[in-house]
VOZA-504769 format. One record per residue (C-alpha): residue number from 0; residue in three letters; x, y, z. Coordinates in steps of 0.1 Angstrom, whole numbers. Example, Ala and Ser with C-alpha at 12.3 -4.5 7.8 and 13.67 -1.06 7.14 Angstrom:
2
  num  residuo     xx     yy     zz
    0      ALA    123    -45     78
    1      SER    137    -11     71
This chain:
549
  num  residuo     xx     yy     zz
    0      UNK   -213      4   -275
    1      UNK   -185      9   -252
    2      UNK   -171    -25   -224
    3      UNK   -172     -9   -191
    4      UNK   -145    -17   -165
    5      UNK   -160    -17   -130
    6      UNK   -130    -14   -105
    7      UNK   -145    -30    -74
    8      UNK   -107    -23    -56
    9      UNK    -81    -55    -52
   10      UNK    -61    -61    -19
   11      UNK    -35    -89    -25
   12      UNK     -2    -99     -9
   13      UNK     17    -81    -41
   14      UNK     -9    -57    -54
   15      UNK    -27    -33    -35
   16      UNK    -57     -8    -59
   17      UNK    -78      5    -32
   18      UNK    -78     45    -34
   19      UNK    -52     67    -38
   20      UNK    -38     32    -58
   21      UNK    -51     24    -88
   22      UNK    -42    -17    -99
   23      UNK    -22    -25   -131
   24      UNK    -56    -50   -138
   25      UNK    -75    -17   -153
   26      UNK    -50     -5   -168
   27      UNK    -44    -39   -187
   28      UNK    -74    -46   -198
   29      UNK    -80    -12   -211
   30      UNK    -51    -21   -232
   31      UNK    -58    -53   -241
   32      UNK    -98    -36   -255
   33      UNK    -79     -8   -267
   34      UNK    -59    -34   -286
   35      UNK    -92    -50   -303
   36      UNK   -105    -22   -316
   37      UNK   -132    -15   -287
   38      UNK   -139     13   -267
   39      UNK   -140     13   -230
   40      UNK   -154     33   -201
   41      UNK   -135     31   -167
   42      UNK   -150     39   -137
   43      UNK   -144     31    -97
   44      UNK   -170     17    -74
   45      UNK   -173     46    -55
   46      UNK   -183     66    -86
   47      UNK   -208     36    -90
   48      UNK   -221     40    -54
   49      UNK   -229     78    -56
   50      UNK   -245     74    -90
   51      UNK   -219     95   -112
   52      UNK   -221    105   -150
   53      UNK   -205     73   -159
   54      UNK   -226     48   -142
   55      UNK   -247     57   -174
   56      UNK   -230     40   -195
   57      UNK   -240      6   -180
   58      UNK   -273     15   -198
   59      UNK   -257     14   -234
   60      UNK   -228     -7   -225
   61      UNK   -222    -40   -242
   62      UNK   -203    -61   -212
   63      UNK   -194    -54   -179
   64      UNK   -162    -64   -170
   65      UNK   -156    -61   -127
   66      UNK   -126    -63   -115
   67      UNK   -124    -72    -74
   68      UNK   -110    -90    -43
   69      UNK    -96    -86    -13
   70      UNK    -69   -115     -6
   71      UNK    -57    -99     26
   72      UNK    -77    -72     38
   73      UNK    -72    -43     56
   74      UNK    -85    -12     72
   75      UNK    -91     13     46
   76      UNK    -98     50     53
   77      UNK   -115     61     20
   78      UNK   -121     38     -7
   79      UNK   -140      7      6
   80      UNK   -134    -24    -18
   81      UNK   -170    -42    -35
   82      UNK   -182    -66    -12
   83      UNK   -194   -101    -29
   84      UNK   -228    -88    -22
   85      UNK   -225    -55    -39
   86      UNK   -208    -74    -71
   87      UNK   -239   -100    -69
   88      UNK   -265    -67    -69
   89      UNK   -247    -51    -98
   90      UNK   -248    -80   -115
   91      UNK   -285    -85   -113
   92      UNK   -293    -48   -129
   93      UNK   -270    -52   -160
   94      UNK   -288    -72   -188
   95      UNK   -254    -79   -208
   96      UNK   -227   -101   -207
   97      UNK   -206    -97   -172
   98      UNK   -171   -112   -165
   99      UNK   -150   -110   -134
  100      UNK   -116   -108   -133
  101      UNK    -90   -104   -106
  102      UNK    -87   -122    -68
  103      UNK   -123   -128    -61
  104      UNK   -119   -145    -95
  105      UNK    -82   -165    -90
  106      UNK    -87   -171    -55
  107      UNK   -118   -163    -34
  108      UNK   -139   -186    -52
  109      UNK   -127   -217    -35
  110      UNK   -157   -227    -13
  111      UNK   -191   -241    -27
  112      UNK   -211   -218    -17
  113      UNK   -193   -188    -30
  114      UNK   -184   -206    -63
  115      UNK   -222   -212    -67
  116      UNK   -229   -178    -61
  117      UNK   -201   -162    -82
  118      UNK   -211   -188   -114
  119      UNK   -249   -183   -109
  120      UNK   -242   -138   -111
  121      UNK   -213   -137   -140
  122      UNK   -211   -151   -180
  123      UNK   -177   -159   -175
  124      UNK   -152   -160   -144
  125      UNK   -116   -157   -156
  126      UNK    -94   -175   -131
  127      UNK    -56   -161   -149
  128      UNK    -55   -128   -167
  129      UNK    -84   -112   -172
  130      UNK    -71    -88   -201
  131      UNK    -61   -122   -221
  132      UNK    -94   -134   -219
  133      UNK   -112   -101   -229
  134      UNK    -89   -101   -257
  135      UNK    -92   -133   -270
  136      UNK   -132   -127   -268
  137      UNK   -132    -97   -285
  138      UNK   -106   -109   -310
  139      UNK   -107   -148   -317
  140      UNK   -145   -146   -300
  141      UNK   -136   -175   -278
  142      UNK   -135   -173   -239
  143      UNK   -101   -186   -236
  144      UNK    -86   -182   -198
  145      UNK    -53   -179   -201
  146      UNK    -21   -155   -190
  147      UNK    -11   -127   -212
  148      UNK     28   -131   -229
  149      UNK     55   -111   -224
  150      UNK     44    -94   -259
  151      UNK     11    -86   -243
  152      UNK     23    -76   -213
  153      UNK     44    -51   -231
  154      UNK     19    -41   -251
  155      UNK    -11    -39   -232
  156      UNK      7    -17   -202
  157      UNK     17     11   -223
  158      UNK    -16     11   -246
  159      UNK    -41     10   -212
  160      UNK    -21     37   -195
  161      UNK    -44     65   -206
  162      UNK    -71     52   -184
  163      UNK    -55     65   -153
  164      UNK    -76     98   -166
  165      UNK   -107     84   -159
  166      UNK    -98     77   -126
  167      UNK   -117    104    -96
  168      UNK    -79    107    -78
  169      UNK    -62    117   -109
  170      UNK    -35    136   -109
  171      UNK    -32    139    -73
  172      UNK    -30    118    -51
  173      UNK    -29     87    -75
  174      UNK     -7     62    -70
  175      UNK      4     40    -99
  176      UNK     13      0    -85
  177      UNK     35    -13   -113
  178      UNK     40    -49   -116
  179      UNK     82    -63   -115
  180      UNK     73   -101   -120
  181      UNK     48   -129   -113
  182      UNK     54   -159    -87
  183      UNK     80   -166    -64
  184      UNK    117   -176    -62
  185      UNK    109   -206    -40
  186      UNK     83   -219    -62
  187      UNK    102   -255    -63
  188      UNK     95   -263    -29
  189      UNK     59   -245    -27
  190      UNK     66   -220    -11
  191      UNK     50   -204     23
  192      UNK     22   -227     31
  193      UNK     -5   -202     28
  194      UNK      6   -177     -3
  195      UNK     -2   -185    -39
  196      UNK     25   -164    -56
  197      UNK     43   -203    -58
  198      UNK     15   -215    -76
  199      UNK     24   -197   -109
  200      UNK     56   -217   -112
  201      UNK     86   -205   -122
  202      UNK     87   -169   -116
  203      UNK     83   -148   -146
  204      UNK    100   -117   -148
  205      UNK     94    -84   -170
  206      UNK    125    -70   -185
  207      UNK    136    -36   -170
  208      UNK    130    -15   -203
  209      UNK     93    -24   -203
  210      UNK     90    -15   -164
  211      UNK    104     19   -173
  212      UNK     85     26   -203
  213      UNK     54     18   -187
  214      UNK     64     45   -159
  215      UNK     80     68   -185
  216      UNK     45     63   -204
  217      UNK     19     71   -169
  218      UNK     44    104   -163
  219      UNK     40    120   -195
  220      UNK      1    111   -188
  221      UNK      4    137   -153
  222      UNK      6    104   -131
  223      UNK     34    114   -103
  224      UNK     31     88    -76
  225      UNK     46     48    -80
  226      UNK     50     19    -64
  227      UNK     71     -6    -78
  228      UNK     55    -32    -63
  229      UNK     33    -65    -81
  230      UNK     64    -86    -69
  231      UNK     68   -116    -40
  232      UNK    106    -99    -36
  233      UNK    120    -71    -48
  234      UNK    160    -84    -38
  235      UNK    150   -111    -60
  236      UNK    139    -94    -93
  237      UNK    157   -112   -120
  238      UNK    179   -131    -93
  239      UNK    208   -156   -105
  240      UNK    203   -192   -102
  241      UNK    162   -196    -99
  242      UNK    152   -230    -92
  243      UNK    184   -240    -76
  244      UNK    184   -227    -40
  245      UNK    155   -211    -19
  246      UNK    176   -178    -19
  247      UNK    193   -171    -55
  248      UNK    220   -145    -58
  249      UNK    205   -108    -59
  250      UNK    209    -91    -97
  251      UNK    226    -57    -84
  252      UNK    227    -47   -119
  253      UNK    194    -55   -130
  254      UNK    177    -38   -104
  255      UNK    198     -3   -104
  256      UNK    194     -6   -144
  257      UNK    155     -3   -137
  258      UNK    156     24   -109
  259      UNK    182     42   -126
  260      UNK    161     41   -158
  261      UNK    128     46   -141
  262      UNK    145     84   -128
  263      UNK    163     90   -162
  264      UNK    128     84   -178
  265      UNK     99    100   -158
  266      UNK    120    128   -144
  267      UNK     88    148   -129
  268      UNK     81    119   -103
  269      UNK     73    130    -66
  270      UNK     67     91    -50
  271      UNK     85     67    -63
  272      UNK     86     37    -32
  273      UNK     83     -5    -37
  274      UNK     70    -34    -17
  275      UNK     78    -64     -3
  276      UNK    109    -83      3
  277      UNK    122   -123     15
  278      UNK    145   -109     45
  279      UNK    162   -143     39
  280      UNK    178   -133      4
  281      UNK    189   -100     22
  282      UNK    208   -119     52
  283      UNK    222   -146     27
  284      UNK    238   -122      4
  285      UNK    243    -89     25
  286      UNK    272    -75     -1
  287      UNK    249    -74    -29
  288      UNK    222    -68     -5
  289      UNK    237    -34      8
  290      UNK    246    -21    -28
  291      UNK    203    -29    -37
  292      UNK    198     -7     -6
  293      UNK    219     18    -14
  294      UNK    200     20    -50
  295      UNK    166     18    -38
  296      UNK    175     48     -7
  297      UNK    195     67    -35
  298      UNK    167     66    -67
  299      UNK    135     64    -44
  300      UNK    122     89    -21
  301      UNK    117     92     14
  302      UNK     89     74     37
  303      UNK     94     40     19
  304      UNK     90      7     36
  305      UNK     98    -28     23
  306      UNK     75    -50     41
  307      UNK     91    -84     53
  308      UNK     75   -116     52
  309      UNK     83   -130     86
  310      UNK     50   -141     96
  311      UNK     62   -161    126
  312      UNK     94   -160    148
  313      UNK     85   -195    164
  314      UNK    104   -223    148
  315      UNK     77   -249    148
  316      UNK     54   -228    130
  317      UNK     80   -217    105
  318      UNK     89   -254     96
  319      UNK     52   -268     95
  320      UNK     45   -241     71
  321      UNK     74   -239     53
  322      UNK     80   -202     58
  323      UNK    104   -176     42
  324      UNK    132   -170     73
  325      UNK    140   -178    106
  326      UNK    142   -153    133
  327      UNK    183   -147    125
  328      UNK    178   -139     92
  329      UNK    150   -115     96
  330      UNK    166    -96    122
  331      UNK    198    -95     99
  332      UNK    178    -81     71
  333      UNK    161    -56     97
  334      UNK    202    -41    103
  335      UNK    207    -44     68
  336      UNK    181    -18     57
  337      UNK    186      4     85
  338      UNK    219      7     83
  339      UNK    213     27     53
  340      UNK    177     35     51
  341      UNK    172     50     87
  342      UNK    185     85     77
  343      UNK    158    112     77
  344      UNK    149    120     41
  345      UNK    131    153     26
  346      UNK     97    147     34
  347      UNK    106    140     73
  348      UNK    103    106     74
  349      UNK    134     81     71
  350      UNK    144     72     38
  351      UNK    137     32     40
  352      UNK    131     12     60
  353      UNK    116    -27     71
  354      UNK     83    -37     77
  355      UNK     70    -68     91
  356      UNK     45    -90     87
  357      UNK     28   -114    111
  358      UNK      2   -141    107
  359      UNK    -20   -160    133
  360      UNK    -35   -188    131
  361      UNK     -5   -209    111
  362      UNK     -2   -245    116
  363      UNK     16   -257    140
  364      UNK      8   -225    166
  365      UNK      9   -231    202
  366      UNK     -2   -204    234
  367      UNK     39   -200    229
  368      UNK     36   -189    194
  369      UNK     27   -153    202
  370      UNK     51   -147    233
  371      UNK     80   -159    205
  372      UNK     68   -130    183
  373      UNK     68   -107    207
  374      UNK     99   -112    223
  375      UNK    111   -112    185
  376      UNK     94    -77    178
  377      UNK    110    -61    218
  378      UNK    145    -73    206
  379      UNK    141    -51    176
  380      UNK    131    -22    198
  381      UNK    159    -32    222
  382      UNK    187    -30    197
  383      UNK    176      2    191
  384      UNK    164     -6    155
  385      UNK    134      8    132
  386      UNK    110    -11    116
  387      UNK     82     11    100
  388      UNK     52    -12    100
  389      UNK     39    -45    119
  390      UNK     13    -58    101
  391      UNK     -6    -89    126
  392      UNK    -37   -104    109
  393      UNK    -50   -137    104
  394      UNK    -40   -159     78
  395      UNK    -71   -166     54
  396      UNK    -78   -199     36
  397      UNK    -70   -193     -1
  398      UNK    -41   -219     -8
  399      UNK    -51   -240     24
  400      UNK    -76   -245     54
  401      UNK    -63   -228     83
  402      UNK    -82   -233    120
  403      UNK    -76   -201    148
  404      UNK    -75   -220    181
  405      UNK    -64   -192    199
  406      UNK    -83   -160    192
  407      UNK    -77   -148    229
  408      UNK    -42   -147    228
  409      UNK    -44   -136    190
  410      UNK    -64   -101    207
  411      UNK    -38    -97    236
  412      UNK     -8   -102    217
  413      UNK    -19    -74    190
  414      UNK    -30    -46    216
  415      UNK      4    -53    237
  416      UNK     26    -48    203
  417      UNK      4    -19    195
  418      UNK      9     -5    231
  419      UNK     47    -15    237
  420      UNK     62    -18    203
  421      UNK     41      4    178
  422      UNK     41     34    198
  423      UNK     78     33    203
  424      UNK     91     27    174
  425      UNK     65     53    164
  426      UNK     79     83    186
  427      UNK    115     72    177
  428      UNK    109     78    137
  429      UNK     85    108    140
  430      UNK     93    124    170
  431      UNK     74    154    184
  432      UNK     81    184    163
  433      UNK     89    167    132
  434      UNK     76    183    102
  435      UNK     59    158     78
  436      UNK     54    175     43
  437      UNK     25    167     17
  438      UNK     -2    151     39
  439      UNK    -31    151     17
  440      UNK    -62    157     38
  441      UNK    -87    126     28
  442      UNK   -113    123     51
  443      UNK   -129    138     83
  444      UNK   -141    119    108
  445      UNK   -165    138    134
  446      UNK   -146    167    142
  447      UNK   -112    153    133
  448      UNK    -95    156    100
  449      UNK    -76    125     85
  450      UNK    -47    124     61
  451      UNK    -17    109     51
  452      UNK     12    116     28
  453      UNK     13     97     -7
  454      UNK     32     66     -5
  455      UNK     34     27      8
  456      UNK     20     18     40
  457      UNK     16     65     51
  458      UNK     14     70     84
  459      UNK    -20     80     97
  460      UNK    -23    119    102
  461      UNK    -49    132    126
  462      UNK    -53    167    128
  463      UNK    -78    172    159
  464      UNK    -98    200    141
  465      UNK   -117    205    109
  466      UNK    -96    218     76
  467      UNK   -105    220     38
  468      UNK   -104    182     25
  469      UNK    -87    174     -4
  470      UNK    -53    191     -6
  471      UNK    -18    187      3
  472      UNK     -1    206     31
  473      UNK     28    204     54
  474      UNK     18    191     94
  475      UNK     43    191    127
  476      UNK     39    159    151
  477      UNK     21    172    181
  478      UNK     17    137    196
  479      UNK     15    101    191
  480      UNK     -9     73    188
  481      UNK     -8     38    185
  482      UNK     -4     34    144
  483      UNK    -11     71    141
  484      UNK      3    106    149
  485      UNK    -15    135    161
  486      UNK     -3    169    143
  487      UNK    -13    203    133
  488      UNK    -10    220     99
  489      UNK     27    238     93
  490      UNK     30    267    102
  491      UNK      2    273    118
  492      UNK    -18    304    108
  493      UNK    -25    316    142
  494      UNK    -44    349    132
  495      UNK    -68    327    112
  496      UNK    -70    294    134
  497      UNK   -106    282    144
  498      UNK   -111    279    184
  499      UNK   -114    242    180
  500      UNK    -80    243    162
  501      UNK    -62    266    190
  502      UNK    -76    242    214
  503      UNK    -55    212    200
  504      UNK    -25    232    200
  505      UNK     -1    211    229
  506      UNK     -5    226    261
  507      UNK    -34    247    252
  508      UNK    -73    240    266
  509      UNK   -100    261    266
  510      UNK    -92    288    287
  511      UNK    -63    295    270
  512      UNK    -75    290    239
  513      UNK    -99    318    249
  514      UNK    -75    343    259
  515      UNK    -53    336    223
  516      UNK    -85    342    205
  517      UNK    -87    376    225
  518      UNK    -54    383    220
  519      UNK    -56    382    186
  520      UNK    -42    396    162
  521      UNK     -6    391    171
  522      UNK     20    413    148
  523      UNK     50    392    158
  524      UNK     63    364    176
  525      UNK     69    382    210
  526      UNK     30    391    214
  527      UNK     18    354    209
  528      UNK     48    345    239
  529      UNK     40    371    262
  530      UNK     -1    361    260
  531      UNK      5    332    282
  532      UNK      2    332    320
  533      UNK     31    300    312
  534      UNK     55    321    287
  535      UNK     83    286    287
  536      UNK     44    271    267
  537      UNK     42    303    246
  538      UNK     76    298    236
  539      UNK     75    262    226
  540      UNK     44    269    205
  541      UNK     61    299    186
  542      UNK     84    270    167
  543      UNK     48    261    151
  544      UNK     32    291    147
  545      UNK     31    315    116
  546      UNK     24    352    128
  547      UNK      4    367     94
  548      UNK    -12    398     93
């Protein structure tokens, strides 16, 4: 009888699974059963929810191992993570033994209530590595709950890659997260007041080789798409002098030695972008800083973001909670990358570039709090700088109890950055007429189509007509939202073009979407111009427009 691993979807500050990602926790602990002699099954939640083949195997299966969390949610356009209640309802229909594993497990468990419900539903709740503790069950038969070594790490990485197969996005658009390291440099003086990465200690690093063997391994399975992420910094992967200062001196070497051998090694990669990033260690060591760049614009590919952990620009907020950088350094870090990163790369977006991340509801946050972030976030614009993402949420109590007293300012404060910063920065990095390649259509939504291109943090693609789902093609920016563009598939089959998808052409309503369709079909470039009553808004369409016969 086969263990099935039910991937409920994780969401946490260095690890992200929800769909096109798939987590390094299944792939793991398929190793780690592999490993003991046992068979698995893998399956999504999603494939749960509409009842596929696989959910079958629950019948015959001899424990249920569900894997789950969702540390700092987000909006999610396909995949929806388990909620507790769906986890509790699962559990209540499978007879056998039933462990959880991952955030919900480590961290989510910390009120009574929850911890009640969570001990009542599962055998065992592993609160470290769940992989370990399946192991040591299978193996030793003991429930031990511990972290896996470096040997198992290794190990158990390679071995579970296979299961990426049995996942519904694979080979395309699958993205692989791949962990660097566990914890954080500043573990010595705990760290951010509200992360837990600090709470492992001192961090613990995998060695570049078994980083790119575990890549080299997932491409030869057909797995294209990575994100070397799973770390608090990636300017601080194997760092010199840890435990010593709050910002230890970058490893240049170290970190080309992995991207350099992550390229050599899996040569038929198409995404290959990282996460996350202490825009202090950047501003302290800008030398070694700029050479790190340089490696991660030169080996990765275009559209990547490293997201910076500001969370707040006001100085009583970042003391009280013992935050990552002040204001200086972040905005130092911000030149730093684009500097370098802000050129336009292949797939029309700029090579690499910041995010940022902000939190509400920190200690020590005043009325004042939100008007120092934004006027923070408008020098950025003013300088004429890029940042690629501003994240705003609220802080959640994992590591500590944190109260929102201002909600109302919390609301304005989002919807004027999304109004006066997002949108742009937005028009500035994708400006009308840029041609985004490899959106992958996901979802439609009424009578709009939704995609984005494969990567971290894709822009959101909304193509104002209905198209075939699931498949990759090339769009030109016909317009701009807040956190999303507006586009239309490139070139544009204009012979072949629904009236709804005429319509959305720029400039184009319904009466002249009427006389195009009656025009129809155009043998060249000069017919589609001259079938305007406006020929200057015939001519500017012709740049998107494919005439086909």
């Amino acid at each position: 009888m086969p263990i099935v691993i039910l991937d409920g979807y994780v969401d946490e500050p260095s690890c992200l699974g929800v769909p096109p990602y798939i987590s390094p926790y299944p792939r793991y602990l398929a190793g780690a059963i592999k490993d003991a002699g046992q068979d698995y099954v893998y399956m999504t939640i999603d494939e749960y929810r509409t009842g596929s083949v696989k959910a079958g195997a629950l019948q015959n299966a001899k424990m249920l191992v569900l894997i789950g969390g969702t540390v700092v949610p987000g909006k999610y356009l396909r995949g929806m993570p388990a909620s507790l209640r769906e986890m509790l309802n699962i559990c209540e229909d499978f007879s056998g033994e039933i462990v959880l594993g991952g955030p919900l497990a480590k961290y989510c468990g910390n009120d009574a209530n929850t911890q009640r419900l969570l001990n009542d539903a599962f055998t065992y709740i592993s609160k470290k590595d769940v992989d370990a503790f399946i192991f040591d069950m299978l193996v030793v038969g003991l429930p031990i709950d511990r972290n896996r070594t470096q040997k198992e790490w290794d190990k158990w990485s390679k071995l579970g890659a296979e299961v990426v197969r049995q996942h519904p996005d694979f080979p395309q658009p699958l993205l692989a997260e791949i962990d660097t390291y566990r914890g954080c440099v500043r573990y010595f003086n705990g760290g951010c007041s509200f992360c837990v990465e600090p709470l492992f200690g001192e961090p613990e690093f995998r060695t570049p080789k078994s980083i790119v063997d575990e890549v080299a391994t997932l491409n030869k399975l057909g797995v294209v798409n990575f994100r070397i992420g799973g770390q608090s910094c990636i300017y601080s992967y194997r760092a010199k002098n840890i435990g010593k200062t709050e910002t230890p001196k970058p490893n240049v070497s170290d970190i080309e030695k992995l991207f350099r051998g992550i390229r050599k090694n899996a040569p038929s990669i198409k995404v290959l972008h990282t996460d996350n990033a202490n825009p202090a260690i950047i501003a302290e060591h800008p030398a070694e800083s700029r050479r790190i760049t340089k490696v991660i614009a030169n080996y990765c590919t275009s559209g990547n973001v490293v997201a910076f952990g500001m969370e707040s620009a006001d100085p009583k907020v970042i003391k009280e909670n013992n935050l990552n950088a002040v204001p200086d350094q972040v905005m130092k870090a911000i030149e730093i990358i684009n500097e370098i990163g802000a050129k336009i790369g292949p797939n029309g977006l700029p090579t690499f570039l910041p995010g940022i991340n902000i939190l509400a509801g920190l200690k020590g946050e005043s009325k004042e709090t939100f008007e120092s972030n934004y006027q923070f976030l408008k020098n950025v614009v003013d300088r004429g700088l890029l940042v690629r993402r501003i994240n705003i949420r609220q802080v959640i109590n994992v590591r500590n109890e944190f109260k929102s007293r201002y909600h109302s300012e919390f609301l304005k404060f989002k919807e004027k950055v999304r109004t006066e910063i997002d949108r742009v920065l937005l028009k500035k990095i994708v400006p009308e007429g840029t041609i985004m390649h490899d959106v992958y259509f996901e979802v439609k939504i009424g009578k709009d189509t939704l995609g984005r291109q494969t990567g971290s943090y894709p822009l959101l693609v909304v193509l104002p007509y209905e198209t075939t789902l699931n498949r990759f093609s090339n769009i030109v920016v016909t317009g701009h939202g807040f956190r999303s563009i507006t586009g239309i598939e490139y070139p544009f089959d204009i012979n072949k073009a629904s009236f709804a998808a005429i319509q959305s052409l720029p400039g184009v309503g319904r009466k002249r979407a009427s006389r195009i369709i009656r025009s129809r079909p155009f043998k060249n470039t000069e017919e589609f111009v001259n079938c305007f009553d406006d020929t200057e808004v015939g001519r500017k369409l012709s740049r998107y427009v494919a005439i086909k016969g």
